[in-house]
C-alpha positions as CSV (number, residue, x, y, z in Angstrom):
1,X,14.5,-44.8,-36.1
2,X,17.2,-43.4,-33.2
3,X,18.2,-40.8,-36.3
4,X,14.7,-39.7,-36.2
5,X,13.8,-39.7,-33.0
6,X,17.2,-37.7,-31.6
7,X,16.5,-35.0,-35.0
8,X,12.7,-34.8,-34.0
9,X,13.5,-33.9,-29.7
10,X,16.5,-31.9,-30.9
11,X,14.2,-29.8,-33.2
12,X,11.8,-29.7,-30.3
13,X,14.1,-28.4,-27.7
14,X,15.3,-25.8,-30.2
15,X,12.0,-24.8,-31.1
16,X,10.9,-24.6,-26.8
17,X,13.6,-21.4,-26.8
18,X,11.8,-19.4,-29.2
19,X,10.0,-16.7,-27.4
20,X,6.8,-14.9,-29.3
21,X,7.6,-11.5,-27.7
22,X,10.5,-9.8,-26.2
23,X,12.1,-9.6,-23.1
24,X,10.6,-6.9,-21.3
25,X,12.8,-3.3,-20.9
26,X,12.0,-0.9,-18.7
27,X,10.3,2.0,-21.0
28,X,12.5,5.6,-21.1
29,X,10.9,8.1,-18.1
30,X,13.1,11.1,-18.7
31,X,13.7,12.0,-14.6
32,X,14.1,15.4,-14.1
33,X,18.2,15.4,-12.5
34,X,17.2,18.2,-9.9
35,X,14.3,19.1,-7.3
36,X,12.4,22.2,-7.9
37,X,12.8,22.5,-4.5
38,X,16.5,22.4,-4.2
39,X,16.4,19.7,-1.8
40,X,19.8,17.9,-1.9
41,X,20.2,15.1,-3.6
42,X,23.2,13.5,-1.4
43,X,22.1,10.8,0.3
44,X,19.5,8.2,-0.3
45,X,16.1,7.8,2.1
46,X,16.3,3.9,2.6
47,X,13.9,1.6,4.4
48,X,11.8,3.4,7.2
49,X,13.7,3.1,10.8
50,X,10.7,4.6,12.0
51,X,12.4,3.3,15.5
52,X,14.2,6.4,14.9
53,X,12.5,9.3,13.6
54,X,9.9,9.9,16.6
55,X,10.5,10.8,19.3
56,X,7.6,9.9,21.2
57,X,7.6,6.2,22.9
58,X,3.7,6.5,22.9
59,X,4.2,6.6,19.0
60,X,6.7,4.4,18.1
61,X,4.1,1.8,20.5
62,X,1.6,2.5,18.3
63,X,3.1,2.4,15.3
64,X,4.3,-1.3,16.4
65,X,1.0,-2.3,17.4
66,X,-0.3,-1.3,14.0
67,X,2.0,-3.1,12.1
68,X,1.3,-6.5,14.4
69,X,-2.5,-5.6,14.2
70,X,-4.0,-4.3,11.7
71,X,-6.3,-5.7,9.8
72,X,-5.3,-4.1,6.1
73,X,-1.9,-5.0,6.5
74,X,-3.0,-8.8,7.3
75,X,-5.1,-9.1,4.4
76,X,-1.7,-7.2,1.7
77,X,0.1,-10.2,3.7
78,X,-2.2,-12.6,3.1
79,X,-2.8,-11.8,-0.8
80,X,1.4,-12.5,-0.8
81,X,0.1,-16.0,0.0
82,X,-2.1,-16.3,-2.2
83,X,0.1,-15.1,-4.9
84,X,3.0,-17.4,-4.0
85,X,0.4,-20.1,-4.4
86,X,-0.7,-19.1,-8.0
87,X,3.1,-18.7,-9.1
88,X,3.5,-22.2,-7.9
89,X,-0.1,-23.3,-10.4
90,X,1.0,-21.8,-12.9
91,X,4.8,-22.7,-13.0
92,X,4.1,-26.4,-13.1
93,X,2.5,-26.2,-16.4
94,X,6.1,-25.8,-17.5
95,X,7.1,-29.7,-16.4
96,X,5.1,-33.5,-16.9
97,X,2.4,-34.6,-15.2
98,X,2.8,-38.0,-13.3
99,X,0.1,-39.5,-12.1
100,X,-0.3,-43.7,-10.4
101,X,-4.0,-45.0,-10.6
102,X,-4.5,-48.4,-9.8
103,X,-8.0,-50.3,-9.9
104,X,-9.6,-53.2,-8.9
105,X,-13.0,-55.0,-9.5
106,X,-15.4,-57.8,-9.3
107,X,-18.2,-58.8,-11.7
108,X,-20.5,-60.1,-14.0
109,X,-22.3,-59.4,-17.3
110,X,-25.8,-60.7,-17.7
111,X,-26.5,-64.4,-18.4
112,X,-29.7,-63.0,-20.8
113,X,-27.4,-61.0,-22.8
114,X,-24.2,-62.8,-22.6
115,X,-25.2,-66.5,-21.7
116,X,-22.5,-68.3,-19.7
117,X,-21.4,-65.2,-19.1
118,X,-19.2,-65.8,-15.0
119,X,-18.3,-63.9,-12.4
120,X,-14.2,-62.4,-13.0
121,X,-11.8,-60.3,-11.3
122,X,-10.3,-57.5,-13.0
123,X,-6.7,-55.4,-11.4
124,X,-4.8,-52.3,-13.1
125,X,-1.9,-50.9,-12.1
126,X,-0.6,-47.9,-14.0
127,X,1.4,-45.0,-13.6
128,X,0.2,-42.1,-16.7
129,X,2.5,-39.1,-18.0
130,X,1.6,-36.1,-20.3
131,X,3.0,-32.6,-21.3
132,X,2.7,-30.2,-23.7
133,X,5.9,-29.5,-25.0
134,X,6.3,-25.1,-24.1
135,X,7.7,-24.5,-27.9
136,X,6.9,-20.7,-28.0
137,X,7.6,-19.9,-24.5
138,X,3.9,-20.0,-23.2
139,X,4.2,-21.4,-19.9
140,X,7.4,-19.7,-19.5
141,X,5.8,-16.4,-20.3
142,X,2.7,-17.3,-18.2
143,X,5.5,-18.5,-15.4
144,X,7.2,-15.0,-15.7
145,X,3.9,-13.0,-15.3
146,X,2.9,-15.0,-12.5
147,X,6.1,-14.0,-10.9
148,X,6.0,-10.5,-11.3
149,X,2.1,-11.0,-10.1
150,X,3.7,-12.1,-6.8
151,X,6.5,-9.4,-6.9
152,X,3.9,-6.7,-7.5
153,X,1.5,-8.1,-4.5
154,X,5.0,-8.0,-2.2
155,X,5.6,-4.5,-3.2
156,X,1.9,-3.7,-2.4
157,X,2.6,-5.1,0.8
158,X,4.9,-3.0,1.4
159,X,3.2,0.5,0.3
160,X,0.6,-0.8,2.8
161,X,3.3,-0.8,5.4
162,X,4.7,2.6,4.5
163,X,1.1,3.7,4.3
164,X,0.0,2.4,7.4
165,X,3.3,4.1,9.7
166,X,2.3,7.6,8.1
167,X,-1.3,7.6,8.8
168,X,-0.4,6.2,12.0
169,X,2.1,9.6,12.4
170,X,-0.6,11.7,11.0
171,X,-3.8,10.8,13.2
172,X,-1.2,11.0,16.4
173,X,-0.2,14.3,15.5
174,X,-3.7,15.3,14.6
175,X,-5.4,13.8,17.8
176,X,-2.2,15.8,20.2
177,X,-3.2,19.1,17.9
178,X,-6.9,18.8,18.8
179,X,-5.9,18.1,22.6
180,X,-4.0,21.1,22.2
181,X,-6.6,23.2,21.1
182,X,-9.0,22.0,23.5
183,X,-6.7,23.2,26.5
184,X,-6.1,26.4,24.8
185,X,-10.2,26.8,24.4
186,X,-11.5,25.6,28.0
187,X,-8.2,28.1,29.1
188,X,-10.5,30.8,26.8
189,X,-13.5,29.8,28.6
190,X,-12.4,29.9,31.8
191,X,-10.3,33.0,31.5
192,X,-13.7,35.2,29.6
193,X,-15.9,33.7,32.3
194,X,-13.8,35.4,34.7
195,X,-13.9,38.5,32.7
196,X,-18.0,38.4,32.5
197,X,-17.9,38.1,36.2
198,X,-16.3,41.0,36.6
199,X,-17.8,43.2,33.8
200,X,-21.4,42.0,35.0
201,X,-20.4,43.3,38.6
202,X,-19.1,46.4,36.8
203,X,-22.3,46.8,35.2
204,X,-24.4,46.1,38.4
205,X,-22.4,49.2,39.5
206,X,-23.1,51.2,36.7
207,X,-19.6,51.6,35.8
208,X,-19.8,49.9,32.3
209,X,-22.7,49.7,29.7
210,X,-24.9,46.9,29.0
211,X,-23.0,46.1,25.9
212,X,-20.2,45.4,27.5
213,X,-21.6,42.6,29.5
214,X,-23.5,41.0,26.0
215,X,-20.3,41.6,23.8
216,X,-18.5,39.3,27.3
217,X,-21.3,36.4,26.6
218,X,-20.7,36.3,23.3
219,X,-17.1,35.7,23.3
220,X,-17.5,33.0,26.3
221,X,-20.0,31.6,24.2
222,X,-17.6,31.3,21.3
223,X,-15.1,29.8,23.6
224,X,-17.4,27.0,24.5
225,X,-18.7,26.2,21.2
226,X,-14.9,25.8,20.3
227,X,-14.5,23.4,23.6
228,X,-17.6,21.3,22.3
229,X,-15.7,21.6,18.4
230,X,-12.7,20.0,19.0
231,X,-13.8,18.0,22.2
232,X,-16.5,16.1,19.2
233,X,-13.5,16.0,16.6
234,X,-10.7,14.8,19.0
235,X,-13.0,11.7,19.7
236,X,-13.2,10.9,16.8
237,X,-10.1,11.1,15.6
238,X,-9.3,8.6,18.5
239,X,-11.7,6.4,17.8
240,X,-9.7,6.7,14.0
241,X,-6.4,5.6,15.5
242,X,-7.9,2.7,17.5
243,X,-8.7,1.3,14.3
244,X,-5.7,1.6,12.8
245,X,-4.4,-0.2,15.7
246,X,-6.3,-3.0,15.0
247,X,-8.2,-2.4,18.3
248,X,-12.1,-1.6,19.0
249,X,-12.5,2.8,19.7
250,X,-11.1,3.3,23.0
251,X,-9.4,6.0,25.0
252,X,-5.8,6.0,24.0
253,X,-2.9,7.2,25.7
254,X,-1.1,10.3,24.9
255,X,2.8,10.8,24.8
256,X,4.6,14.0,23.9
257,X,3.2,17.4,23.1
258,X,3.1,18.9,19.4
259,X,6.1,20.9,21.0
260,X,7.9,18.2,21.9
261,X,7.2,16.6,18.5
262,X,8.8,19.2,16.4
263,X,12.7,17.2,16.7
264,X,12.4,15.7,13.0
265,X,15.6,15.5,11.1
266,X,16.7,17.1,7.8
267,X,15.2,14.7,5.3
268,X,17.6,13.9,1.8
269,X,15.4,13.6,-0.9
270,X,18.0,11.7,-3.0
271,X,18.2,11.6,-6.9
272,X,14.1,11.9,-8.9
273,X,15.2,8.4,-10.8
274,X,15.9,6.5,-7.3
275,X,11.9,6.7,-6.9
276,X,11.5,3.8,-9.3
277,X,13.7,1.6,-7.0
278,X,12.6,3.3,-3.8
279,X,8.6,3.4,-4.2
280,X,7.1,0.3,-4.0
281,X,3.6,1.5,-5.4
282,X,5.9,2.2,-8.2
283,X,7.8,-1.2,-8.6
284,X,4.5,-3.5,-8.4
285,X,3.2,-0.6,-11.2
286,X,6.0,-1.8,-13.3
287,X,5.5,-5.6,-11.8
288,X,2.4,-5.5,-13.2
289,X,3.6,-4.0,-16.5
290,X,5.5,-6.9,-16.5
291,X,3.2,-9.2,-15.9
292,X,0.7,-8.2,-19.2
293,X,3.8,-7.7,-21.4
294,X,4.3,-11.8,-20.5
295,X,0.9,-12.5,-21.3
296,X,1.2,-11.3,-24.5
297,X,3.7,-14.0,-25.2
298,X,1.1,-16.5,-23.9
299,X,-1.7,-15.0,-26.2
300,X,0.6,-15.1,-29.1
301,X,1.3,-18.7,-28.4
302,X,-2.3,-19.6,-28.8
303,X,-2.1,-18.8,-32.5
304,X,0.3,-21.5,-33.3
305,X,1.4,-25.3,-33.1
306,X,1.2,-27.5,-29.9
307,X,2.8,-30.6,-29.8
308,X,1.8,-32.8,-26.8
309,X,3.5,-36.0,-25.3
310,X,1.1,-38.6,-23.3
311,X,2.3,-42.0,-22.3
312,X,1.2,-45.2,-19.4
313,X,3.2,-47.7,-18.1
314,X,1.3,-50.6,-16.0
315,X,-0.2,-54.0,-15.7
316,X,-3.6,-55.3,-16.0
317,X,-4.8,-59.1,-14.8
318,X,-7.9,-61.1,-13.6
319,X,-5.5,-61.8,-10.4
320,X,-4.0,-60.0,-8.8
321,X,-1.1,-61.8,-8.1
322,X,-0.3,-61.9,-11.5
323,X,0.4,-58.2,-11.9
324,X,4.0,-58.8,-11.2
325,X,4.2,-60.9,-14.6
326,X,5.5,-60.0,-17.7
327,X,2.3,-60.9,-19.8
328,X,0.4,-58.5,-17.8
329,X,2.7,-55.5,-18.5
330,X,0.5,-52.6,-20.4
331,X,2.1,-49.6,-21.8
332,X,1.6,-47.2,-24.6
333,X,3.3,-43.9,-25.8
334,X,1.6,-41.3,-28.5
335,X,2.1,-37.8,-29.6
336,X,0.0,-35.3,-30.4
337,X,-0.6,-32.2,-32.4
338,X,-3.5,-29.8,-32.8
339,X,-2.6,-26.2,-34.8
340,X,-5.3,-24.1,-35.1
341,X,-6.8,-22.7,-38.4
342,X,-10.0,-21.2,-38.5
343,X,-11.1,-19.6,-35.6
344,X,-12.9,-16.3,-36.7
345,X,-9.8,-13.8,-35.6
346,X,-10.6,-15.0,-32.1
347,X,-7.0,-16.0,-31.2
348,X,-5.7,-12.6,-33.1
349,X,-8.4,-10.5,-31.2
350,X,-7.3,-12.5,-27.9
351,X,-3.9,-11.7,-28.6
352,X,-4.7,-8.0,-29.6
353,X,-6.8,-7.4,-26.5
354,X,-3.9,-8.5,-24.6
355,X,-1.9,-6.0,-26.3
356,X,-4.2,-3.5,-25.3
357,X,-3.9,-4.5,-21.9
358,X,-0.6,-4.3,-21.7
359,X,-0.3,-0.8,-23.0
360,X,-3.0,0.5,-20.3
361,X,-0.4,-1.0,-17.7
362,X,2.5,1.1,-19.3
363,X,0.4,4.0,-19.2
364,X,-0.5,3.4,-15.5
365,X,2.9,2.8,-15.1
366,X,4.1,6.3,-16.3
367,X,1.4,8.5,-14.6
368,X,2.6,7.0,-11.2
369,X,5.4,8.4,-12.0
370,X,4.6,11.3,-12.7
371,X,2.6,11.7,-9.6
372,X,5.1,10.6,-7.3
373,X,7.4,13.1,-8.6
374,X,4.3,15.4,-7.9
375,X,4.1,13.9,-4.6
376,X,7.9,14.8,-3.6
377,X,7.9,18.0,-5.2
378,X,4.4,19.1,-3.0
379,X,5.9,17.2,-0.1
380,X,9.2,19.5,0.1
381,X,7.5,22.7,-0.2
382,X,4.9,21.8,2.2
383,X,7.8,21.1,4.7
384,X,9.4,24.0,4.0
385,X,6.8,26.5,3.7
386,X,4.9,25.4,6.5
387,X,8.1,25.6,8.9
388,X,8.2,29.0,8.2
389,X,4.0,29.3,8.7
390,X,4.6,28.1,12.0
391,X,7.6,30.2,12.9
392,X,5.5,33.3,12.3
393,X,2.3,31.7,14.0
394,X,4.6,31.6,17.3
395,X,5.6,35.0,16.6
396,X,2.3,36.3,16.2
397,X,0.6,34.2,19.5
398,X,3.8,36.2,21.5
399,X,2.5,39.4,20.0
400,X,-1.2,38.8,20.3
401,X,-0.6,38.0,24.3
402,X,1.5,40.9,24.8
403,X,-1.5,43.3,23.2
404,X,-4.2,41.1,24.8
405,X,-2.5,41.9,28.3
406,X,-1.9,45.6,27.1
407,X,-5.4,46.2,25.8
408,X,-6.4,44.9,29.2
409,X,-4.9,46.9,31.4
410,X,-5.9,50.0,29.3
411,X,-9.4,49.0,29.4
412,X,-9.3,48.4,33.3
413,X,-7.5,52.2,33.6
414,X,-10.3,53.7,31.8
415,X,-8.2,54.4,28.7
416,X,-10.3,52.4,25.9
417,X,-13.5,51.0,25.2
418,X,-14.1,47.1,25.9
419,X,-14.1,46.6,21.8
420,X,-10.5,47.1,22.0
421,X,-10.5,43.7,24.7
422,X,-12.5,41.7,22.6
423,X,-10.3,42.3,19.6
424,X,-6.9,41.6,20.7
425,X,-8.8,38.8,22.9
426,X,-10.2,37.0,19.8
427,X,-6.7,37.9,17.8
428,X,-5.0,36.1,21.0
429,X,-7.7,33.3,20.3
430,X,-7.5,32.4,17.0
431,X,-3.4,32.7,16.8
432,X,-2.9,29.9,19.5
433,X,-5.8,27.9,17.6
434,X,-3.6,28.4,14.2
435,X,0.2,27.9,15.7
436,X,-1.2,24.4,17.1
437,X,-2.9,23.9,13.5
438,X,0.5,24.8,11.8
439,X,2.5,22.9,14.0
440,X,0.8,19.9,12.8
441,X,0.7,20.4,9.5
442,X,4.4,20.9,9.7
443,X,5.1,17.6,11.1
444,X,2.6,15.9,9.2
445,X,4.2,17.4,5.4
446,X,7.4,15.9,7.0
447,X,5.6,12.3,7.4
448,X,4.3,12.7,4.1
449,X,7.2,13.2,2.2
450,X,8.8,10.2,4.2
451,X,5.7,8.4,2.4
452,X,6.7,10.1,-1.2
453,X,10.1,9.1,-1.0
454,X,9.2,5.5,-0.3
455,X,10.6,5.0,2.6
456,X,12.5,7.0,5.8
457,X,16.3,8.0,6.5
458,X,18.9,6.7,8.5
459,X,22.0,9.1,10.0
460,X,25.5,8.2,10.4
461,X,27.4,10.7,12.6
462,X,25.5,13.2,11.7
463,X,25.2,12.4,8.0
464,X,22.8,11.3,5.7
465,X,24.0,7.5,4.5
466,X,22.1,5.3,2.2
């Protein structure tokens, strides 16, 4: 009886090793080695010391406040709960239950049905165990996808964090542009007002046509409709970052000027493979890969033997102070086994839907990927290219004042028509409107391809260090 018993658990715990599936490996991405942009690949962008790449206080508060307050970062945090909790469920499946019940009672049958029947006591004391013995590897599987459930909801945590600091960045730099082109516009309107003041006395004195003075209106009044533009979309966008913040809409405090913005660093793209470590939306992708490979093993399982163990140790009595005795002691041990054999292809189809699953998720997997190399590749030239946009906005606002002042005084000297002012007037317009535009943009592609590289960059003397 020992010889069978020590055979049957050794064949048991041999047979609890053997895993339906494989272990999961990482499928082959084939990373490009290089940029298309040429941006170097020395270096390595590593967590975001955001601390460190604005300049402006005002910012880096906000930014802080955002990550203490807001409310889609509590609920990412609060999903890492609940998946902690579920990883917990489903991992003890993998050991016994043990559970103590104990009962007691008083009672009687009925004298017509049972005659002489008396009033007894009745105590149980018992402490109960079962488990399924894992022989394929099902819990274990269903353990391991769990786990990679809870590494994927960390990682989406923190892709809401990286999330959350850029669109912070972003709406800042877009609220400072608007402010910026609401000075330059009620600068417009009160510099052509002064101009229709003068033209309309010109006119009064018959030096200048009617024209003149209608064409003046019409540019202040393009002026103002700009003021009312941006004054409606500046709101707005305020009203966007209070939210962020965590905060009800509310006026909120400026720092630095776009100008003063425009410090940012040289950012080290690092090698196209280091994504798959770097990006979190990427690692819970391939967490969650993961996590339907490891279901397969649990479908798989399904399909074949389970062998059970259930047992109860305890004492019963009509006194209670007789459950102590030996003669009271209760106990009982049994196995079980239940293999399925005709289920209609159910378990095969379960087990084949899984599979499908799975291979939506490496899919998924993949095309994230793919677009976060898009990402970084769109990120780079939009920092580059919209560096050099801005560079020849600034030239061209230099140029469009110097003619604006030019066509002015040329006009007042009798030398040109007024069509001449309203031309290098609206060129002097529109170029300030765009440089502050550009400007934006440029330090907004620089926040986004902090974003694509999955995190920010640190500098060591000068140097790029991961």
């Amino acid at each position: 009886m020992l010889f069978r018993f020590v055979t049957t658990l050794g064949l048991v715990t041999f047979l609890s090793g053997c895993a339906l599936t494989p272990d999961y490996e990482r499928p082959e991405l084939a990373p490009p080695q290089v940029w298309q942009e040429g941006a170097s690949t020395e270096g390595s962008v590593v967590n975001l010391p955001w601390w460190d790449l604005y300049q402006d206080p005002q910012l880096r508060e906000f930014i802080q406040i955002a990550l203490e307050e807001n409310k889609d970062l509590a609920v990412a945090l609060a999903r890492i709960e609940e998946s902690r909790s579920a990883l917990t469920i489903t991992r003890a499946d993998q050991f016994p239950f043990i559970g103590v019940m104990g009962t007691g009672g008083r009672g009687r049958q009925s004298q017509v049905i049972v005659p002489g029947a008396s009033t007894s006591d009745h105590f149980n004391v018992s402490a109960d165990l079962s488990f399924e013995l894992d022989l394929w590897r099902q819990y274990a599987r269903a353990t391991e996808a769990a786990r990679a459930d809870l590494l994927a909801t960390e990682e989406a945590y923190r892709n809401v964090t990286i999330s959350l600091v850029a669109n912070v960045a972003t709406t800042y730099f877009l609220l400072r542009d608007l402010d910026e082109r609401l000075d330059v516009s009620r600068q417009t309107v009160e510099g052509r007002s002064d101009s229709l003041k003068i033209i309309q006395a010109r006119f009064d004195k018959g030096i200048v046509p009617e024209l003149d003075v209608n064409q003046a209106q019409i540019e202040l009044s393009i002026a103002e409709v700009a003021v009312a533009k941006f004054e409606r979309q500046g709101i707005k966008v305020e009203n966007s970052l209070g939210i962020l913040l965590g905060h009800q809409p509310a006026t909120i405090t400026r720092g630095l000027s776009l100008e003063e913005q425009d410090d940012f660093p040289v950012v080290p793209a690092g090698l196209p493979s280091e994504l798959l470590q770097r990006r979190p939306d990427l690692v819970a992708a391939e967490q969650r890969l993961v996590a339907e490979m490891a279901r397969i093993g649990v479908a798989e399982a399904l399909r074949w033997p389970s062998f059970s163990i259930t047992g109860s140790f305890g004492a019963i009595s009509d006194e209670f102070s007789k459950l102590d005795s030996s003669d009271a002691k209760a106990w009982n041990v049994a196995g079980g086994l239940f293999a399925p054999i005709f289920n209609s292809g159910a378990l095969k189809a379960q087990a084949k839907a899984q599979r499908a699953r799975a291979e939506q998720e490496l899919y998924r997997f993949e095309n994230a990927y793919l677009n976060a190399l898009r990402e970084v590749e769109d990120a780079l030239v939009s920092v580059r290219t919209y560096r050099l946009e801005h560079e020849a906005r600034e030239r061209q606002v230099i140029a469009a004042r110097n003619a604006a002042k030019l066509s002015r005084a040329r006009y007042d000297g009798g030398v040109v028509d007024y069509l001449e002012v309203l031309d290098s007037e609206r060129s002097l317009f529109t170029a300030e409107l765009d440089a502050s535009a550009t400007l934006q943009q440029s330090l907004s592609a620089t926040v986004e391809l902090y974003k694509a590289l999955g995190g920010g960059w640190t500098e060591i003397d000068g140097e790029e260090n991961q």
